[in-house]
Phi, psi and omega in degrees: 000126178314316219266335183262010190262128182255151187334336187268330174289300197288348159289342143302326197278345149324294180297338159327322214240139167255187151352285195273355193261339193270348181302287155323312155322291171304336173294322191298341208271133211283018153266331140306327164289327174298334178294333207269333177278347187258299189331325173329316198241009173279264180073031165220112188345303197279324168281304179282004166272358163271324176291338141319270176334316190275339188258315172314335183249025189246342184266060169230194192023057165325162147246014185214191187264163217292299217307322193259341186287342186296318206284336191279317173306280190320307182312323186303312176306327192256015146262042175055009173298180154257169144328294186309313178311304178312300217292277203324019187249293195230010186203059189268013172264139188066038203302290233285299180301321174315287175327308214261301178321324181300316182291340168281338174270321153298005179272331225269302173286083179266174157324311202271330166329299195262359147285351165264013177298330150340313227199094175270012177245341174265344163306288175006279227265346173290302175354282149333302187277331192260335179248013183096342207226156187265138186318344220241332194291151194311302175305340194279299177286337166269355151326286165334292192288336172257010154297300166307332143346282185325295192292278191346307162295306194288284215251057188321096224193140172269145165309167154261154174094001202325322169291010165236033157266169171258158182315116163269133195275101158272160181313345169265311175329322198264351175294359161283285183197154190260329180290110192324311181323311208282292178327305154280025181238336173275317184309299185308301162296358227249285227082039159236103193316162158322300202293313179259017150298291207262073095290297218273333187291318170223074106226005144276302165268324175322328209251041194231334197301000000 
């Protein structure tokens, strides 16, 4: 079980993996491929890295698992819908909040914003300042990653800083450990960044439970 592995297995089974094997992992991953479908019926940079943003950072208190919630926002999406709509579909505990959270976030996505989709430690920290929230919280680090996503698809180009996001801890992450510390001490030994230790963790070992 992924919840019983101490620091030491997944930092083996991490030095385990080349180049190419963590590449193929992350393809695998079924939000990535839900990225690779709206980009599809997108094909425009600027909308679809705000629509990224905007649903990454909506993503919490699911009502399905994060991989279908994803897979469902593109189909929605590549139907000419909006954001306010989906969630009132599929992503309706806290809606009222949620909603209201949404409009701080188009307030957030300016010019200068969707120019740090480059820089994942200044998307972070922009992030951060305009919503409230600490560089390190979940919706914030989990932003990050599929923003790195995002670029991988449309320009295929890696961010820069990629290692100066922090781990995002989800309710699976912390069943291993909660602690930044223990992640960036699993990072260090790898050499491998955080963000994509939880890509490879559950698509690789999730689909091993």
């Amino acid at each position: 079980m992924v919840n019983r592995l101490k620091a030491s297995e997944i930092v083996n089974l991490l030095k385990s993996l080349n180049a190419k094997e963590i590449t193929k992992i992350e393809r695998s991953d079924p939000q990535f491929k839900a990225l690779e479908k709206l980009w599809n019926c997108t094909k425009n940079r600027k909308s679809f890295y705000k629509l990224v943003i905007t649903n990454a950072l909506l993503s919490y208190q699911l009502q399905m698992k994060g991989e279908d919630y994803w897979t469902k926002f593109s189909e929605f999406m590549c139907q000419g819908k909006t954001v306010e709509e989906f969630l009132k579909v599929y992503n309706k505990r806290l809606l009222n909040h949620k909603l209201k959270r949404l409009e701080k976030i188009k307030s957030c996505l300016n010019e200068e914003l969707l120019n740090t989709v480059y820089d994942l430690e200044k998307l972070v920290v922009k992030l951060s300042s305009c919503l409230k929230q600490k560089k390190e919280s979940k919706t914030i680090t989990f932003c990050a990653k599929m923003v790195r996503y995002a670029l991988l698809i449309a320009e295929g180009r890696e961010p820069l800083n990629v290692w100066k996001v922090a781990m995002p801890i989800d309710s699976r992450i912390a069943k291993i450990s909660k602690s930044q510390n223990f992640w960036k001490k699993v990072a260090e030994l790898s050499g491998i960044p955080p963000l994509l230790i939880d890509g490879i963790l559950w698509n690789h070992l999730g689909n091993k439970r």
